[in-house]
Backbone as a chain_set.jsonl record, in Angstrom:
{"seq": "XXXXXXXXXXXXXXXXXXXXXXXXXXXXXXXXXXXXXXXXXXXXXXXXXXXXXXXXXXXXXXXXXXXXXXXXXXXXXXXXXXXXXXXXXXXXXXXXXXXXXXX", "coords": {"N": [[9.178, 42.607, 44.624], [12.153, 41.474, 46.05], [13.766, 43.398, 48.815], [16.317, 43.194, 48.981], [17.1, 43.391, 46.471], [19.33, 45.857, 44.531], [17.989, 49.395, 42.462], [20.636, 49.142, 40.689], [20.82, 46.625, 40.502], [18.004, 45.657, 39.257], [17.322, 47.704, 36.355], [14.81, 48.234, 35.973], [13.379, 49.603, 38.129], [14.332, 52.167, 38.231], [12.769, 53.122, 36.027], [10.248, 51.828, 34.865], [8.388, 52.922, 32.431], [7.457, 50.952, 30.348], [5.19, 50.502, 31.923], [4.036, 52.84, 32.102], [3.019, 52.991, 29.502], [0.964, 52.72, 27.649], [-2.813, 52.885, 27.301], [-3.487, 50.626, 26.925], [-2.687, 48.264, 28.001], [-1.079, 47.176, 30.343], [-2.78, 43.694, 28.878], [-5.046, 41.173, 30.393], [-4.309, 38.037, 29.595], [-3.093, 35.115, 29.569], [-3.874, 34.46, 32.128], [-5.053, 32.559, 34.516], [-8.384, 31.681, 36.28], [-7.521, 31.773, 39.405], [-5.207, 33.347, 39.335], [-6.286, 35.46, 38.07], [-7.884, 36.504, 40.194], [-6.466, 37.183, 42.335], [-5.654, 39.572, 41.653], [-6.223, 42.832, 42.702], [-9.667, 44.108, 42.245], [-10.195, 47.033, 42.467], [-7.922, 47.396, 40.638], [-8.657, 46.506, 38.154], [-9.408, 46.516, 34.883], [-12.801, 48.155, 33.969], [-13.856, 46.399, 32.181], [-12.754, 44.013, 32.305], [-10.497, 43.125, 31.338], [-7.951, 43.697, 31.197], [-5.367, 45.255, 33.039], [-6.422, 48.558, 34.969], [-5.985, 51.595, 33.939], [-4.185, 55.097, 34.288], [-4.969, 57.463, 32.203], [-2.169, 56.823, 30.33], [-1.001, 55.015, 31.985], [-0.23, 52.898, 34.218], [-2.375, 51.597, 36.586], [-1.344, 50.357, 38.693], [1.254, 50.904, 39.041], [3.683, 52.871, 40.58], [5.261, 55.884, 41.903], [7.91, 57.974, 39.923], [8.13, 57.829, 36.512], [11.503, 57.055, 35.211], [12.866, 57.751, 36.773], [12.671, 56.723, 39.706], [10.647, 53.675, 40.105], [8.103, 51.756, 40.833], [6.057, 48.153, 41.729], [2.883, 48.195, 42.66], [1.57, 45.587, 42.966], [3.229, 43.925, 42.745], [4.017, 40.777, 42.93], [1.875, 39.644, 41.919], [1.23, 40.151, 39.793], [-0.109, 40.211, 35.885], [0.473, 38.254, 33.855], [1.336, 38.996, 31.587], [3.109, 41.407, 32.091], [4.958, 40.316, 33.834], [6.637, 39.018, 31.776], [8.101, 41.148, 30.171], [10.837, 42.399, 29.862], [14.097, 43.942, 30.936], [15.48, 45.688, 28.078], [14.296, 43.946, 26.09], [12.443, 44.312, 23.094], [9.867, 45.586, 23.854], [10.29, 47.027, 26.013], [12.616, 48.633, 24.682], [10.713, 50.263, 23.186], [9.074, 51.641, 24.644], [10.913, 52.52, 26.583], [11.517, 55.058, 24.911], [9.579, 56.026, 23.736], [9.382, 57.899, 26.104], [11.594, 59.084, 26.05], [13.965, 57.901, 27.284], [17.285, 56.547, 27.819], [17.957, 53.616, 26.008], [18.661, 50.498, 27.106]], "CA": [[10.601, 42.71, 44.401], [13.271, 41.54, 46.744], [13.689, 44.331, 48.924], [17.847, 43.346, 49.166], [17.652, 43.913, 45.146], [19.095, 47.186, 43.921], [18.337, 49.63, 40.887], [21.834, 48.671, 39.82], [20.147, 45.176, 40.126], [17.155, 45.963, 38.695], [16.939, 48.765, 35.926], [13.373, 48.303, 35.484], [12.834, 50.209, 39.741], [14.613, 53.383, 37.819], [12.31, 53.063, 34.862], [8.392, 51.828, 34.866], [8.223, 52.721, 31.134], [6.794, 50.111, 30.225], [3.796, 50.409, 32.538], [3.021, 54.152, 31.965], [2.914, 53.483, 27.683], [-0.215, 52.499, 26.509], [-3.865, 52.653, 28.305], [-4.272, 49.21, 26.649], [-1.394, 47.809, 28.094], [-1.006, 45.013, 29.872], [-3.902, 42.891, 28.964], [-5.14, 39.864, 30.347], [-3.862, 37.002, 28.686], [-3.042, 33.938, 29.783], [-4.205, 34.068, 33.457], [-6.855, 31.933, 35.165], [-9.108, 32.663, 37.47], [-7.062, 31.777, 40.096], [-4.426, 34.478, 39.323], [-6.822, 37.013, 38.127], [-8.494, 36.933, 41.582], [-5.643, 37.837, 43.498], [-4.979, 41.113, 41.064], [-6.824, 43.825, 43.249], [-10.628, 44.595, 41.859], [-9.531, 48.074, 41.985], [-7.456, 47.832, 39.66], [-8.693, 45.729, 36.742], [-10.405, 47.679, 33.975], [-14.219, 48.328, 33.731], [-14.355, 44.922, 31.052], [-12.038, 42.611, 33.191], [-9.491, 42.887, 30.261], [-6.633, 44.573, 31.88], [-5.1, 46.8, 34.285], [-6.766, 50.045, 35.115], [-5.312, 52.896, 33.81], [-4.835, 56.391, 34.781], [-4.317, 57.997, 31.125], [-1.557, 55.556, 29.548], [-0.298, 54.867, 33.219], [-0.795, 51.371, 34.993], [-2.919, 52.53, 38.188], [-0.206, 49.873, 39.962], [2.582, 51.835, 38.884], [4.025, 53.559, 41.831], [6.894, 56.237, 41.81], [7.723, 58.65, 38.924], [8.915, 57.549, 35.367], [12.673, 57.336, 34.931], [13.232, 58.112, 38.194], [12.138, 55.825, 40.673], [8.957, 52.902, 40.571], [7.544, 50.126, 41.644], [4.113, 48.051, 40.899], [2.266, 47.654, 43.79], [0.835, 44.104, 42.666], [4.568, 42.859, 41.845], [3.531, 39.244, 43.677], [0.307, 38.681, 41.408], [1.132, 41.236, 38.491], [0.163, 39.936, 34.951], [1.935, 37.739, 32.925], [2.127, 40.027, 30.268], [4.166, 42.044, 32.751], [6.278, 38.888, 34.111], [7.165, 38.743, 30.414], [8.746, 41.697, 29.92], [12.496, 41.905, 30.608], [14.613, 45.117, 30.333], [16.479, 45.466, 27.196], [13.638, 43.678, 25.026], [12.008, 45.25, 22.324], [8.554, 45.869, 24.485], [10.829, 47.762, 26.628], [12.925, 49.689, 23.807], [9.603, 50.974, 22.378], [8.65, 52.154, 26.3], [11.648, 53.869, 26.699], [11.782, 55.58, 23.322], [8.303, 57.058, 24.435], [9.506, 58.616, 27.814], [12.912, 59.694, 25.917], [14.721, 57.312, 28.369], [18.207, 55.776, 27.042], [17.805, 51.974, 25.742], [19.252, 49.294, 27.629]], "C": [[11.3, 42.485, 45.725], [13.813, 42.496, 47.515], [15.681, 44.152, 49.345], [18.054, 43.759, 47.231], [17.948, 45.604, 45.053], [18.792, 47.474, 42.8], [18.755, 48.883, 40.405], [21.151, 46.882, 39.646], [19.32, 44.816, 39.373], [16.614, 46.918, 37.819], [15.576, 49.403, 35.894], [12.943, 49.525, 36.997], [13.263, 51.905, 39.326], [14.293, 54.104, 36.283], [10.884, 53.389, 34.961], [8.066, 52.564, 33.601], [6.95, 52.544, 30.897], [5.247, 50.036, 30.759], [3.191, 51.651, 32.272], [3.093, 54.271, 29.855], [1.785, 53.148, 26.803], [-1.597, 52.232, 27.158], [-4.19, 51.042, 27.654], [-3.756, 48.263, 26.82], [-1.361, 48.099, 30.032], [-2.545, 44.594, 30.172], [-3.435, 42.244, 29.589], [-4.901, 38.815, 29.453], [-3.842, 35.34, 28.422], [-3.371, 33.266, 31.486], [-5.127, 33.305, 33.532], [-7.399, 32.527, 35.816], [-9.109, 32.789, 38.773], [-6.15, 33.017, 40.329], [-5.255, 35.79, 39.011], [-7.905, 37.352, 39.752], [-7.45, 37.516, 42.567], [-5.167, 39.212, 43.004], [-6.461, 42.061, 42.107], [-7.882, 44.159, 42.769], [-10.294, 46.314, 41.32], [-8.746, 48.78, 40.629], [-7.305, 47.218, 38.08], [-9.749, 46.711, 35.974], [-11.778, 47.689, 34.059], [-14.718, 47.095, 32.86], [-13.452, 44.063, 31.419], [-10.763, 42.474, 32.092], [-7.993, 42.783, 30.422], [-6.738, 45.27, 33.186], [-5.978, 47.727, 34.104], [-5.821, 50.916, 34.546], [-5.613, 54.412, 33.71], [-4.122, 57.057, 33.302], [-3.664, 56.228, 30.816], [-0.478, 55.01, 30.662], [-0.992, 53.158, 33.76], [-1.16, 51.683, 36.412], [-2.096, 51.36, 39.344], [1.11, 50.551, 40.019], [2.487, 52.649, 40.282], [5.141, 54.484, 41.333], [6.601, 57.012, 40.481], [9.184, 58.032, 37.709], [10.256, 57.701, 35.262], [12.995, 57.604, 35.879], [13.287, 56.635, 39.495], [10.832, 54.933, 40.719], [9.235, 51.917, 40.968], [5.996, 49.847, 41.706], [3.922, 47.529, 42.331], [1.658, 46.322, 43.828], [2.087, 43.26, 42.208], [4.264, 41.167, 42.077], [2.69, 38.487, 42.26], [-0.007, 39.791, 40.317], [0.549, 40.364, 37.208], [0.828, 39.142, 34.525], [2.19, 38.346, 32.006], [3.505, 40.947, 30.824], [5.482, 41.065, 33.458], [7.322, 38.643, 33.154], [8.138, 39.257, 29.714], [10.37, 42.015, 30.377], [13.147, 43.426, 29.625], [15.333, 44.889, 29.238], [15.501, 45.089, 26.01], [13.152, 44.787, 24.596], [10.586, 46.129, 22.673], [9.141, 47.743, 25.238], [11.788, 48.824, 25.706], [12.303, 50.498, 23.812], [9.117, 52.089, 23.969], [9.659, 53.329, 26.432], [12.078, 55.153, 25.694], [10.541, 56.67, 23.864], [8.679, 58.303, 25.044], [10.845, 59.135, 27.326], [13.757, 59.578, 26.567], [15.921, 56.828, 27.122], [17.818, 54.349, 26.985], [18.723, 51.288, 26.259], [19.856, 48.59, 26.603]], "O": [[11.052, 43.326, 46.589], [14.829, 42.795, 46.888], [16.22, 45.056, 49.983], [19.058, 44.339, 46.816], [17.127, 46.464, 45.375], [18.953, 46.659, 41.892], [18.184, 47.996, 39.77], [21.151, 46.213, 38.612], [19.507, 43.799, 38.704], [15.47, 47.258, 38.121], [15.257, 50.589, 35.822], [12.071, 50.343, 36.706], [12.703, 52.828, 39.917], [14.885, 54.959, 35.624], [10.335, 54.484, 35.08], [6.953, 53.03, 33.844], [5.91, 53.192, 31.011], [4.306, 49.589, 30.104], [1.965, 51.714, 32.187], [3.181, 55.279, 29.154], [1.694, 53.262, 25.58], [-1.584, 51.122, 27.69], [-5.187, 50.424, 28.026], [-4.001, 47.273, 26.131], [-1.615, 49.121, 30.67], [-3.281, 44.891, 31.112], [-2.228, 42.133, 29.804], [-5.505, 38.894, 28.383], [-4.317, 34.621, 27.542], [-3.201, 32.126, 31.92], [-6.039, 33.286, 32.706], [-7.195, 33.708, 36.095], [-9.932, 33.41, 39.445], [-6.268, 33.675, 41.363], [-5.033, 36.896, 39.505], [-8.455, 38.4, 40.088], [-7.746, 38.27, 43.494], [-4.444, 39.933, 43.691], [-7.623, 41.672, 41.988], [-7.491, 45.259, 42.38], [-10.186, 46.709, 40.16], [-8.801, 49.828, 39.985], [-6.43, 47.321, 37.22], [-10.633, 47.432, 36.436], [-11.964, 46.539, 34.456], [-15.919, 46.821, 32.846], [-13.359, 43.126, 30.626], [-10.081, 41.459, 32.23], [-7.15, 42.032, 29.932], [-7.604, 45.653, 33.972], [-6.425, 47.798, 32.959], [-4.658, 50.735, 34.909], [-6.642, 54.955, 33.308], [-2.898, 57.165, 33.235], [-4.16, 55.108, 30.933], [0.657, 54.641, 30.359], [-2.079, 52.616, 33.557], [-0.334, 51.983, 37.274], [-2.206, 51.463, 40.566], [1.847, 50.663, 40.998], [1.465, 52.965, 40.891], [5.921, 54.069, 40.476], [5.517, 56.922, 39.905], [10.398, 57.876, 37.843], [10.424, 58.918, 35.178], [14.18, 57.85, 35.651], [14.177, 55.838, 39.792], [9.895, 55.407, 41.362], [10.239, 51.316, 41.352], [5.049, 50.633, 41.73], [4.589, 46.706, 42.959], [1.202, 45.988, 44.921], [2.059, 42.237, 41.524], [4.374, 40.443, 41.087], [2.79, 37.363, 41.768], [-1.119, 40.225, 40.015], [0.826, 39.225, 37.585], [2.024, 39.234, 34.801], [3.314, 38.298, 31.505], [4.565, 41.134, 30.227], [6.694, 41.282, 33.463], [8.463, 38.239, 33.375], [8.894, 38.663, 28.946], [10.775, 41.648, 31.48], [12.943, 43.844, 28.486], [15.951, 43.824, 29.262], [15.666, 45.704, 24.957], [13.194, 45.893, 25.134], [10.22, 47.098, 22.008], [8.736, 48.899, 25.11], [11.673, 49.991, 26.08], [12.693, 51.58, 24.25], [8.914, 53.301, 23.906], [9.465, 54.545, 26.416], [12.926, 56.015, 25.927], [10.67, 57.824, 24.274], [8.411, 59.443, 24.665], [11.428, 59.74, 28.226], [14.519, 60.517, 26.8], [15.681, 56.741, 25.918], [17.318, 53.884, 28.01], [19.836, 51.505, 25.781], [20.424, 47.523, 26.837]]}, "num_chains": 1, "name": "protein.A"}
C-alpha cells in the first residue's frame, strides 16, 4: 500500500475482514509459479493451496480487525485478494461476520 494513502483513502487499512473470515480463504487460484514463489513459504498452507491461517485469520494479516490492518505480502498477495474491493459482496459477507457496518 502506498504509504501517502489514507484510511479515509482506503477503508479496507480500518477493516481486514475479509482476511480474518474463513480458514479456507484466499485460495490459490489463478497464480503461476512465478507469483506463487514470491508469496513467503511461511505462509502458504501445509498443501500449497492457500494462505496459512491462524484460526480463520490470514497469518499476513497484520493489525486488529476493524481497527487498524495491513497484509504484510500486499506487493505479491493473491489474486483472490487483488480481487476483492470494499463494498463488494465478498466484503459485505466479511463485515457482517465481525459486526462491522457495510460499505
Amino acid at each position: 500500500m502506498d504509504a501517502a494513502l489514507t484510511i479515509a483513502d482506503n477503508p479496507c487499512q480500518a477493516c481486514g475482514a475479509c482476511c480474518a473470515t474463513s480458514a479456507n480463504w484466499p485460495r490459490f487460484s489463478t497464480e503461476d509459479d512465478e507469483a506463487l514463489a514470491r508469496i513467503p513459504l511461511q505462509l502458504v498452507n501445509a498443501r500449497g493451496s492457500g494462505m496459512r491461517c491462524d484460526g480463520d485469520r490470514c497469518a499476513a494479516l497484520k493489525g486488529k480487525v476493524g481497527e487498524a490492518t495491513s497484509c504484510s505480502i500486499y506487493a505479491v498477495r493473491p489474486e483472490v485478494c487483488r480481487t476483492c474491493m470494499p463494498g463488494d459482496d465478498e466484503c459485505a459477507l466479511a463485515r457482517k461476520k465481525w459486526g462491522l457496518p457495510v460499505l
